[in-house]
C-alpha positions in Angstrom: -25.6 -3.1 -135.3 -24.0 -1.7 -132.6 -24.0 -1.2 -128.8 -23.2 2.0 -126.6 -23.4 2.3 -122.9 -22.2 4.0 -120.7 -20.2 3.3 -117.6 -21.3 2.9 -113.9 -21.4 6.4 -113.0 -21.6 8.3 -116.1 -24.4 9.3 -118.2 -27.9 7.5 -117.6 -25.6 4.8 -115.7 -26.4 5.2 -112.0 -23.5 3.4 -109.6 -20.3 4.8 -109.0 -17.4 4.4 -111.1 -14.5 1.9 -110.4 -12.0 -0.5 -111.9 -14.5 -3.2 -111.4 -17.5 -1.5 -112.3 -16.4 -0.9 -115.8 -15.4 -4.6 -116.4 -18.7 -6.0 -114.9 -20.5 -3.3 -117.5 -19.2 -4.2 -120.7 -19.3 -7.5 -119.6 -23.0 -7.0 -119.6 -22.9 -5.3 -122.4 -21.1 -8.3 -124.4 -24.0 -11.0 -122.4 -26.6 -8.5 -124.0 -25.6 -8.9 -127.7 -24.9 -12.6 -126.8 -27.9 -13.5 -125.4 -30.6 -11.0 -126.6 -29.3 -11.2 -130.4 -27.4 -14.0 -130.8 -24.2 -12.4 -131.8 -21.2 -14.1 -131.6 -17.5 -13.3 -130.7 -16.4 -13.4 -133.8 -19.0 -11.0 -135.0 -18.5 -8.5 -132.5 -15.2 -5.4 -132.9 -14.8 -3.8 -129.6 -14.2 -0.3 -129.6 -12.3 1.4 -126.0 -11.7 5.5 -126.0 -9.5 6.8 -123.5 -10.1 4.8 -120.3 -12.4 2.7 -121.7 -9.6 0.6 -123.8 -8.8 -0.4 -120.0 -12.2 -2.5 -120.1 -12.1 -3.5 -123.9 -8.6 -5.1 -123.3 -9.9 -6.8 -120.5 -12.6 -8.6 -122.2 -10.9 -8.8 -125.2 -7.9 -11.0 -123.7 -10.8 -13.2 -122.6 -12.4 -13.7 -126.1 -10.3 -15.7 -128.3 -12.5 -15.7 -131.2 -13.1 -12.4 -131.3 -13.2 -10.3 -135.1 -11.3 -7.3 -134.2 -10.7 -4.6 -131.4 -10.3 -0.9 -131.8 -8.6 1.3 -129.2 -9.1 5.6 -129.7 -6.5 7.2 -127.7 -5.8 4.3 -124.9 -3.8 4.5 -122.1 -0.7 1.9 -121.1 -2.0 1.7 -117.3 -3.7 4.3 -115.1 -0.6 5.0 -113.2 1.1 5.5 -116.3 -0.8 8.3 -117.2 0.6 10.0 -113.8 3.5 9.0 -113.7 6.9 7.9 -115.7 6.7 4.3 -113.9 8.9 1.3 -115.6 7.0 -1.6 -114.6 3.7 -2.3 -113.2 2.7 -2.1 -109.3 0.1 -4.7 -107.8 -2.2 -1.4 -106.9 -2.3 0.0 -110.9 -5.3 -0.2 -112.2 -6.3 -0.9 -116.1 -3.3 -2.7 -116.7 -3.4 -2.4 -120.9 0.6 -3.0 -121.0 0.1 -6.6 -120.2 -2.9 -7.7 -121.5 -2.7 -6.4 -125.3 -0.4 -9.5 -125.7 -3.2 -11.8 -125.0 -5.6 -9.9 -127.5 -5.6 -13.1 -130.5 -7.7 -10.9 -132.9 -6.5 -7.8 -135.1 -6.1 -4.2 -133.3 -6.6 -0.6 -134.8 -4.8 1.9 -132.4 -5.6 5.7 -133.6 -4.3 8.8 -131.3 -3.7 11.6 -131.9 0.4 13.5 -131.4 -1.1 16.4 -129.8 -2.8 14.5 -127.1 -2.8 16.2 -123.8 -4.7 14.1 -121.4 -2.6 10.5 -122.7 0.8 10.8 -124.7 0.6 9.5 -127.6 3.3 7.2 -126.6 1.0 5.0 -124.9 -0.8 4.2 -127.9 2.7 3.4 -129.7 4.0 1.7 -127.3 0.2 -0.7 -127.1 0.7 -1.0 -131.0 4.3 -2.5 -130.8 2.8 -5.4 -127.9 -0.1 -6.5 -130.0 0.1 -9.7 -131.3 -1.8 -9.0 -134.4 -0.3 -5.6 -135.8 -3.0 -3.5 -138.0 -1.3 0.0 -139.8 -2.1 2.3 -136.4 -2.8 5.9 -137.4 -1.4 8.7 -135.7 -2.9 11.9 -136.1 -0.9 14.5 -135.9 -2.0 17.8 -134.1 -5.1 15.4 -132.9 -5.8 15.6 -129.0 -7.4 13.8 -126.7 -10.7 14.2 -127.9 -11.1 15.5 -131.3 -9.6 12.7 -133.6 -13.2 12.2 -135.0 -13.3 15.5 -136.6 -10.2 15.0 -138.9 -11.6 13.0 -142.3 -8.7 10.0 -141.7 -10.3 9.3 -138.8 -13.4 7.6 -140.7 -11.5 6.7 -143.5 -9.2 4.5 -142.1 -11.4 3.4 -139.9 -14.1 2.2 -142.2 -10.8 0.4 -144.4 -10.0 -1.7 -141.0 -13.5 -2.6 -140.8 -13.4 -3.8 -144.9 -10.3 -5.8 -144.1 -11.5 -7.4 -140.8 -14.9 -8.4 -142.8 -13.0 -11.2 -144.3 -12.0 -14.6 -143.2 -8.4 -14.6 -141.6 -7.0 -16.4 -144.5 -8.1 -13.7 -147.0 -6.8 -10.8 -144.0 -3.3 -13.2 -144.6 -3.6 -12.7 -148.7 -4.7 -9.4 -148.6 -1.4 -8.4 -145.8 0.9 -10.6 -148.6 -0.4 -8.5 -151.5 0.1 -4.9 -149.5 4.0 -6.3 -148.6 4.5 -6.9 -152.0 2.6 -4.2 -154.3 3.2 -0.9 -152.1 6.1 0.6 -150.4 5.9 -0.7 -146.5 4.7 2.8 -144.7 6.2 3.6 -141.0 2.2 4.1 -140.2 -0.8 6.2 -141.5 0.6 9.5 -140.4 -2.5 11.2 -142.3 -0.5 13.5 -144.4 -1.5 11.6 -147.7 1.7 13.3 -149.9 0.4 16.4 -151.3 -3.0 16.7 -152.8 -3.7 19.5 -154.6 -6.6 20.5 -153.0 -7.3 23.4 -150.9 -7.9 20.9 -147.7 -4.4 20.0 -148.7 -4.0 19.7 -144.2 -7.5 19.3 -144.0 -7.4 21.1 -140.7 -10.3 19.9 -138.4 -13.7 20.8 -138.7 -15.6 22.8 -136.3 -18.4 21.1 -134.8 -21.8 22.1 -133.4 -21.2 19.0 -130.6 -18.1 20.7 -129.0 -19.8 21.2 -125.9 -20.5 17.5 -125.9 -16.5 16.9 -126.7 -15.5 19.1 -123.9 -18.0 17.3 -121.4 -16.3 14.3 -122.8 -12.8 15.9 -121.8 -14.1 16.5 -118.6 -15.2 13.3 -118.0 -12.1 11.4 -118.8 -10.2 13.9 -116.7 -12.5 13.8 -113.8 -11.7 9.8 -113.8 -8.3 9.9 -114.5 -7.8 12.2 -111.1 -10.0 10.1 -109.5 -7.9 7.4 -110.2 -4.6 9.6 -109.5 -6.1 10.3 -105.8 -6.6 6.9 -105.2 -2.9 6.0 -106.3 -1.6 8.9 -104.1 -3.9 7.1 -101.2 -2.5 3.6 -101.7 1.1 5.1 -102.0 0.7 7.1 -98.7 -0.9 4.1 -97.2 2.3 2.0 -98.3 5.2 4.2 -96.8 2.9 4.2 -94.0 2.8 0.8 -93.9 7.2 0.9 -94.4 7.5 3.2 -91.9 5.6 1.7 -89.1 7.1 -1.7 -90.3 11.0 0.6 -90.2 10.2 1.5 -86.7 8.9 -2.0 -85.3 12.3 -3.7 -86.3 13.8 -0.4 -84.3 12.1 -0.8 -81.1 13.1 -5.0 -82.2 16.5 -3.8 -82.4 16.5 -1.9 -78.9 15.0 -5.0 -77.1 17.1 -7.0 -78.4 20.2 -4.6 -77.1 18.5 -4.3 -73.8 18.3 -8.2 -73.5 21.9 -8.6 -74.0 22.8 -5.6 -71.9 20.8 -8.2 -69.2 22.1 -11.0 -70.4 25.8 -9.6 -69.5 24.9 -8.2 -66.0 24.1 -11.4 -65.1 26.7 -13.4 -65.9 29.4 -10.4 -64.4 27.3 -11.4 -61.2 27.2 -14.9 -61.6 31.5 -14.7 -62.1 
C-alpha cells in the first residue's frame, strides 16, 4: 500500500505552504496509516523528492523503528540550495545536513549529475552522513526531475526494497556476502559495463506526462524562491537589526564623550 499527498498549498491541498505546514502534513499522513490501517513504523519506507526529503528527514529522525527511507534528489538545507553557506544559520529552513545522522533505519539517495535545480552534491554529501549507508545511485545526465524515466531508476529501486524486506540480521548477512563475493563498487553509476544491446546508454524515454514533470519543475522552483525571498527578508532584517544596533553603541559612544567633556569642565571650575 502506499500513501500520496500533497503539501499545504499544492495540488488538492488548500493552506499555504511553509516549513511547518509540511511537517504537520506528513505527520498526518504517518497518524493516517497508523491509525486508520494499523501500520506500523517498521512497515512503513518514507519516500522525500526535492523539498519534500526536508519533511521525510524530519519525521524520519523521529521514528526509530522505522524500515527504510528514500530521498529522490534532496537538498542539504534550503539555504544551501542558494547559497555556498559552510554551516547552518538559526533562520535555514529544512535542515537535512543535521538530521540524516539521526535517521537509525537504511537510506537510498538517487539524483541525478545533471541536476539543475539541486547539485547533485547535496545528495552526496547526505549519503556520506547517514548512519546506515545503502549503494546511492547517481544518475548521470539525470536532472531534477526526470530520474524516473531512466530504467535504473526502478531497478534499483525495487532491489532496495527486496533487501529492506528482510529482518536487519539477514540485511547484515546479505551486506557480508556482497563485501565478500563482488568487487566493492564506488556507487551504482548506471553505466552497467557495456551491454551489447542497442539501449547500450539507454537514453531516457520520452513520456506522454512531461507536462506533468514540467509542472512538477515548476512547483519545486516556485517553493525554492519562495524560500530564497524569505532568506533574503530575514538577512535584510538582520543587518538591519546590526546596523541600528552599530549606530546605538555610536550615539553610546558620543554620550559617553559628552559626559566626560562635562565631567572635566567641572572639575577645571571646581580647581
Amino acid at each position: 500500500m502506499s500513501d500520496l499527498y500533497d503539501y499545504s498549498g499544492y495540488g488538492q491541498s488548500s493552506g499555504k505552504p511553509s516549513e511547518q505546514n509540511t511537517y504537520s502534513d506528513i505527520e498526518a499522513a504517518y497518524k493516517c496509516l497508523e491509525e486508520s490501517y494499523g501500520a506500523k513504523q517498521e512497515d512503513i519506507i518514507l519516500y522525500g523528492q526535492s523539498v519534500g526529503s526536508g519533511p521525510t528527514l524530519d519525521l524520519a529522525a523521529r521514528l526509530p523503528q522505522l524500515r527504510a527511507v528514500v530521498l529522490h534528489s534532496p537538498i542539504l538545507s534550503g539555504l544551501r540550495v542558494m547559497y555556498p553557506v559552510k554551516r547552518t544559520y538559526w533562520f535555514d529552513i529544512y535542515k537535512n545536513i543535521d538530521k540524516i545522522p539521526q535517521v537509525n533505519c537504511p537510506v537510498l539517495i538517487i539524483h541525478g549529475t545533471s541536476d539543475e535545480v539541486v547539485d547533485c552534491s547535496h545528495g552526496k554529501q547526505l549519503w556520506e552522513l547517514c548512519k546506515e549507508k545503502y549503494e546511492p545511485l547517481w544518475l548521470k545526465g539525470g536532472n531534477h526531475c526526470d530520474l524516473e524515466l531512466f530504467p535504473e531508476y526502478i531497478r534499483h529501486l525495487k532491489k532496495f526494497i527486496t533487501t529492506v524486506e528482510k529482518s536487519p540480521s539477514q540485511r547484515y548477512s546479505f551486506r557480508r556476502s556482497t563485501d565478500q563475493f563482488e568487487q566493492p563498487r564506488k556507487s551504482t553509476d548506471i553505466f552497467e559495463v557495456s551491454r551489447k544491446s542497442t539501449d547500450r546508454r539507454e537514453k531516457p524515454r520520452k513520456s506522454t506526462d512531461k507536462p506533468e514533470k514540467l509542472k512538477n519543475l515548476s512547483n519545486n522552483s516556485d517553493m525554492l524562491e519562495k524560500l530564497r525571498m524569505t532568506f533574503d527578508h530575514k538577512e535584510r532584517s538582520r543587518r538591519s537589526v546590526d546596523c541600528h544596533e552599530k549606530s546605538r553603541k555610536s550615539i553610546d559612544h558620543q554620550l559617553e564623550k559628552a559626559r566626560k567633556s562635562v565631567d572635566r569642565l567641572d572639575r577645571i571650575r571646581s580647581g
